[in-house]
C-alpha positions in Angstrom: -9.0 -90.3 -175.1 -9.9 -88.0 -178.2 -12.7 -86.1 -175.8 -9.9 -85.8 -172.8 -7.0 -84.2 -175.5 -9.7 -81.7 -176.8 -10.8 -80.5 -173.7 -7.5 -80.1 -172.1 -5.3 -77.0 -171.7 -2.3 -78.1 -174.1 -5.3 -78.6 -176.9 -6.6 -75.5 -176.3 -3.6 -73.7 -175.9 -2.3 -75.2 -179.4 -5.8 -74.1 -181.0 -4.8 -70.4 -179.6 -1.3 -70.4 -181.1 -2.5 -71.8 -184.3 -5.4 -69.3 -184.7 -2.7 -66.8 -184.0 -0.6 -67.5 -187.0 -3.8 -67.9 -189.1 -4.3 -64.4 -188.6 -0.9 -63.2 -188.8 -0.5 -64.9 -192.0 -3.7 -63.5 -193.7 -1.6 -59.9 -193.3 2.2 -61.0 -193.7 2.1 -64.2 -195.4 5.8 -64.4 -194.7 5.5 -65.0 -191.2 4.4 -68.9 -191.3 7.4 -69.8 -193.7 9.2 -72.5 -192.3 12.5 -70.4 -192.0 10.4 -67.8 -190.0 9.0 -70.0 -187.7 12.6 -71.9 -186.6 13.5 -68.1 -186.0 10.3 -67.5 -183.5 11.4 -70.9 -181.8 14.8 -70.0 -181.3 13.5 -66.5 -180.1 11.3 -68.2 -177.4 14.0 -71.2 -176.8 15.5 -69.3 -173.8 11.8 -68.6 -172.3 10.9 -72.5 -172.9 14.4 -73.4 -170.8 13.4 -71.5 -167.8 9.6 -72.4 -168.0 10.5 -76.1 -167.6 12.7 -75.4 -164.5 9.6 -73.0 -163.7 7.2 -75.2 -163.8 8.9 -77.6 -161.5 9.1 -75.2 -158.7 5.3 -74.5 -159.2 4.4 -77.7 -159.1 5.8 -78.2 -155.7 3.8 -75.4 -154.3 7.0 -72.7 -154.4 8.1 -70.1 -156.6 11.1 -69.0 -158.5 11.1 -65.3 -158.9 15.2 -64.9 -158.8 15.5 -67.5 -162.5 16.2 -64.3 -164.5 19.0 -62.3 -161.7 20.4 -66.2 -162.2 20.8 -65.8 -166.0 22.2 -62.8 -165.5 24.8 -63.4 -163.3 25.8 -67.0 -164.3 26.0 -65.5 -167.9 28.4 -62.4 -166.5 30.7 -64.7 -164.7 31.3 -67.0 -167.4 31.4 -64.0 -170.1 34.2 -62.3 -167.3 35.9 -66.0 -167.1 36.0 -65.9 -171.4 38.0 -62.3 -171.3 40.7 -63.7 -168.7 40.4 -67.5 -170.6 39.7 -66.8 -173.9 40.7 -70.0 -174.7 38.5 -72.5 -172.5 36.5 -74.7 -174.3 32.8 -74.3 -174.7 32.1 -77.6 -172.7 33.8 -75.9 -169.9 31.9 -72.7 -170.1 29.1 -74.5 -169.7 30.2 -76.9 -167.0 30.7 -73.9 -165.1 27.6 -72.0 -165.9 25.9 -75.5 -165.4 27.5 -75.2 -161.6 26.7 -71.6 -160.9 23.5 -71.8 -161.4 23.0 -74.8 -159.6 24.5 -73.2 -156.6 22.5 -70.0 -156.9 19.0 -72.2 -157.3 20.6 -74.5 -153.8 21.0 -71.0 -152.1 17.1 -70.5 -152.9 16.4 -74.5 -151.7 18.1 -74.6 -148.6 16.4 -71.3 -147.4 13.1 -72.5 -148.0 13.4 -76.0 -146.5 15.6 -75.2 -143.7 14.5 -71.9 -142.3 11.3 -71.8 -144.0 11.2 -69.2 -145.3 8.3 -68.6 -147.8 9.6 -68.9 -151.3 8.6 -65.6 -152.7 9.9 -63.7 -150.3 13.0 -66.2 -150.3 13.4 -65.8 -154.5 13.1 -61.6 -154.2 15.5 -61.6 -151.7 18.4 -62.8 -153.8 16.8 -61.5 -157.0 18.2 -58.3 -155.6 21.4 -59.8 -154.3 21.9 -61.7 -157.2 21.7 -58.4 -159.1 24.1 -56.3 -156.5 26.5 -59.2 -157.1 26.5 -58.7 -160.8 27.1 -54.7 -160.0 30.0 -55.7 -157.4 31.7 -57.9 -159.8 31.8 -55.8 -163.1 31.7 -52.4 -161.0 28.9 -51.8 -162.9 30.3 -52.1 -166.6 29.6 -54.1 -169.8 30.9 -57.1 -171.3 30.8 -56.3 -175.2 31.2 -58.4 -178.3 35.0 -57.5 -179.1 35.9 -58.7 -175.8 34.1 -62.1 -176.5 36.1 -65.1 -178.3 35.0 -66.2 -181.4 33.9 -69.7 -180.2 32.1 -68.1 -177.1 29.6 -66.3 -179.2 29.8 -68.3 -182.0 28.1 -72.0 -180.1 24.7 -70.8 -179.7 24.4 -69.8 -183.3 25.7 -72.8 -184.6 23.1 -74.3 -187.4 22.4 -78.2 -186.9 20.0 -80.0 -189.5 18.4 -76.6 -190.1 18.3 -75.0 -186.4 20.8 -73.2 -184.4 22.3 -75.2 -180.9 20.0 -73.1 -179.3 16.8 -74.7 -180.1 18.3 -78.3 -179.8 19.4 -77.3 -176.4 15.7 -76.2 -175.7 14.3 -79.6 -177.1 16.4 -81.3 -175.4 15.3 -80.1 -172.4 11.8 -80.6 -173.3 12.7 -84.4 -173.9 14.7 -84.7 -170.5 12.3 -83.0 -168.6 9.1 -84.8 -169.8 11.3 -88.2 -169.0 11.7 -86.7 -165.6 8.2 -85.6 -164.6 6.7 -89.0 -166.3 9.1 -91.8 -165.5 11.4 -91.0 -162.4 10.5 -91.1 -158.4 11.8 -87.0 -158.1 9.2 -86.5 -160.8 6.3 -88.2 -159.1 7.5 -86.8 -155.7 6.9 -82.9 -157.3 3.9 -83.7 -157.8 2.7 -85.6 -154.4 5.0 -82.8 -152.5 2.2 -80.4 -154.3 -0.8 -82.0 -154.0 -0.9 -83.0 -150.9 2.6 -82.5 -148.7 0.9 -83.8 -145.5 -0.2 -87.0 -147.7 3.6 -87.2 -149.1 5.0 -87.1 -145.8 3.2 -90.6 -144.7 5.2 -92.2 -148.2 8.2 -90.9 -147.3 8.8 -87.9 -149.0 10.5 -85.4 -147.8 8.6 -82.2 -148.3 11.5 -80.0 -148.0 14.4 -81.8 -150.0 12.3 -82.3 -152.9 11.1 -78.4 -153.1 14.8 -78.2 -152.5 16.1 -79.9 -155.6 13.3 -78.4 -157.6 14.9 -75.0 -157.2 18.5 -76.3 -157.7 17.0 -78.0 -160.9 15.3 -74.3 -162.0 19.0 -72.7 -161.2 20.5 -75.4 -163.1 18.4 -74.8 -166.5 18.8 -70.5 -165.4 23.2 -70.9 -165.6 23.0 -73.0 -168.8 20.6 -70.2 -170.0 22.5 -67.4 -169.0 25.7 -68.7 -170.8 23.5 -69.2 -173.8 21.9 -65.6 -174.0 25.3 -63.9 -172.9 26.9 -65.8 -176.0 24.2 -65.5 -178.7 23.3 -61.7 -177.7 27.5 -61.1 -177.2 26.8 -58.4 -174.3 26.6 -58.9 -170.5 25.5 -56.1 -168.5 23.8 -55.8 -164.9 20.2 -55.1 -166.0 20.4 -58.2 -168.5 17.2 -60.3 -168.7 15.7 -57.4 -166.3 11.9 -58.6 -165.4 12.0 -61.7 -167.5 11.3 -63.9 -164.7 7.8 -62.4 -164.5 7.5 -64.0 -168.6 8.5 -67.6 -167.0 5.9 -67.7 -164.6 3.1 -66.3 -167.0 4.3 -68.8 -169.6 4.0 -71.6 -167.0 0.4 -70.2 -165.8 -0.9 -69.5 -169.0 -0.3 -73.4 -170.3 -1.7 -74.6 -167.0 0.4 -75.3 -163.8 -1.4 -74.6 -160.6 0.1 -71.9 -158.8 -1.4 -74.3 -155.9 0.9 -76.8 -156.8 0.2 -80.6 -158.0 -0.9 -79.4 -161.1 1.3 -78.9 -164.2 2.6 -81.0 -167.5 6.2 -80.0 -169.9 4.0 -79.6 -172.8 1.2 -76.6 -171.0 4.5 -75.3 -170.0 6.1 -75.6 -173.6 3.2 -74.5 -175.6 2.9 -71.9 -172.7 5.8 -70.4 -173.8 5.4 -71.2 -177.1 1.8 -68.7 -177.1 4.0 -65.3 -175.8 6.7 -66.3 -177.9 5.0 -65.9 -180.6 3.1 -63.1 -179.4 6.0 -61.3 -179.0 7.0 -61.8 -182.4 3.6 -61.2 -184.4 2.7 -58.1 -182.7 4.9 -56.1 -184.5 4.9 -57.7 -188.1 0.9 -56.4 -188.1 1.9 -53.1 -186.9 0.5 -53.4 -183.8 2.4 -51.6 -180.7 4.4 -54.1 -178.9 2.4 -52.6 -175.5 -0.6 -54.7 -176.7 1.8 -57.4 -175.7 1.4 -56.4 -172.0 -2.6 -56.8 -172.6 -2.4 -59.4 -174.2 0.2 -61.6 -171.9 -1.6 -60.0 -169.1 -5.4 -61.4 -170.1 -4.3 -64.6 -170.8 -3.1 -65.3 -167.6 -6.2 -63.5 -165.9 -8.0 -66.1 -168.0 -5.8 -69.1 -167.6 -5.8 -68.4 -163.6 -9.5 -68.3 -163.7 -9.6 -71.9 -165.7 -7.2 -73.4 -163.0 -9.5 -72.0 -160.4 -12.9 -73.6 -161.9 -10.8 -76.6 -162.7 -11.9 -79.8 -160.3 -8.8 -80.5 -158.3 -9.6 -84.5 -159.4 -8.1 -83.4 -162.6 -4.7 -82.8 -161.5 -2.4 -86.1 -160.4 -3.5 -87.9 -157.7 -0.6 -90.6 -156.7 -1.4 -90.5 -153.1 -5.0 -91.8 -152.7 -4.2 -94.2 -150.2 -2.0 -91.8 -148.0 -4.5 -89.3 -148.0 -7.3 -91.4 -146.8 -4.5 -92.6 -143.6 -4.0 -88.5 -143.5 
């Protein structure tokens, strides 16, 4: 078991981060403190949110590229619905954004299973929309911090037993989602639906619905998100969150799901995150100019692809031996 953890991704993805800080820290000390560290999670919280829902849709062979046009128009509608309502409760807000984005994610579902309709060309399709809608709705204008409520801005930032709501939230997720990948039937159906849909089909599964509820799950976690930026940021504009879907799916390659599908875990997409979170954040405590980020970001996943690629396919889950064989 010792052998397997050390030569799998999450090990070495956690030896990468760590080296990382190792080196930050011999230049700015003050980087590892505790205090600095809960900041760099709650930096990367939203990016671990939408890698989880991410790394669903991968898994099932598909592709989100619309999770960030989500954010931002689940987090303009509910920051619009705060100036009429100033007064709605936070659970609501979030019940709302919760909805939304759900909705948006279905939109993505129902066009890939039903008119099948590849999924990246499905997911830029209402990227754009998405966006245009955003436009349409504010005509174009910003959502600023004096027209917020207190209690709209304020939940994200609320401190916990040392952390902000924001990275409980993200936790939390973490939790649910390795529960729903390791110990549910829709988590074991991803999986089958990805490695080997013509296999799933002679269990039962139907290929379509369960792509289709992995994108409803991904819109889901990309509302709740978009409330939570909006809020902690205080601004909502059209270009919010602008290219940020292309960070989820690096995250989610880089701590090893198979853009093949079948292949994927919540702790490579976690500590995935986790690695251009931090990243992000180091670069320019050593001075370094935050384009090395791009290079950076960018080799990784040159090299993470290129593991995935060498990796035996044996590796990744295999639940449907017995179908296969009847296949």
């Amino acid at each position: 078991m010792i052998k397997r953890f050390v030569a799998s991704r999450e090990a070495i993805l956690l030896v990468a981060i760590l080296a990382l800080l190792v080196l930050v820290a011999s230049r700015c000390p003050g980087f590892v403190a505790p205090a600095n560290l809960a900041n760099v999670f709650n930096d990367t919280a939203p990016l671990i949110i939408l890698a989880l829902g991410q790394m669903v849709v991968i898994v099932t062979r598909c592709i989100d590229l619309s999770v960030a046009a989500n954010l931002a128009l689940t987090g303009m509608v509910v920051a619009m619905i705060n100036t009429v309502a100033p007064g709605l409760p936070v659970f609501v807000i979030l019940a709302v954004a919760l909805m939304l984005g759900a909705a948006l994610g279905a939109v993505n579902g129902l066009l890939v299973w039903k008119l099948d309709i590849p999924p990246i060309v499905v997911t830029l399709g209402t990227m754009t929309i998405f966006r245009g809608v955003i436009f349409l709705i504010s005509d174009g204008k910003w959502i600023n911090a004096h027209e917020m409520s207190a209690h709209f801005t304020a939940f994200p930032r609320m401190q916990l037993l040392g952390l902000p709501v924001l990275s409980w939230i993200a936790i939390a997720m973490v939790v649910l989602f390795f529960v729903l990948i390791t110990r549910t039937a829709l988590g074991r159906a991803f999986f089958a639906v990805g490695g080997n849909p013509h296999a799933a089909v002679y269990t039962g599964i139907d290929v379509g619905r369960t792509q289709f509820f992995a994108f409803v799950l991904s819109g889901a976690l990309a509302g709740i998100t978009g409330y939570l930026w909006v809020a902690r940021y205080a601004v909502a504009y059209v270009d919010i969150a602008g290219g940020f879907e292309l960070e989820v799916v690096a995250a989610c390659v880089i701590g090893g799901v198979s853009i093949a599908g079948g292949i994927g875990s919540v702790g490579g997409a976690l500590l995935g995150a986790l690695f251009l979170g931090v990243v992000k954040n180091a670069l320019p405590v050593v001075n370094i100019s935050p384009f090395w980020q791009l290079a950076i970001s960018g080799s990784a996943i040159i090299i993470a692809v290129a593991m995935n690629a060498r990796a035996s396919r044996r590796k990744g889950r295999v639940i449907l031996k017995q179908a296969e064989h009847l296949a």
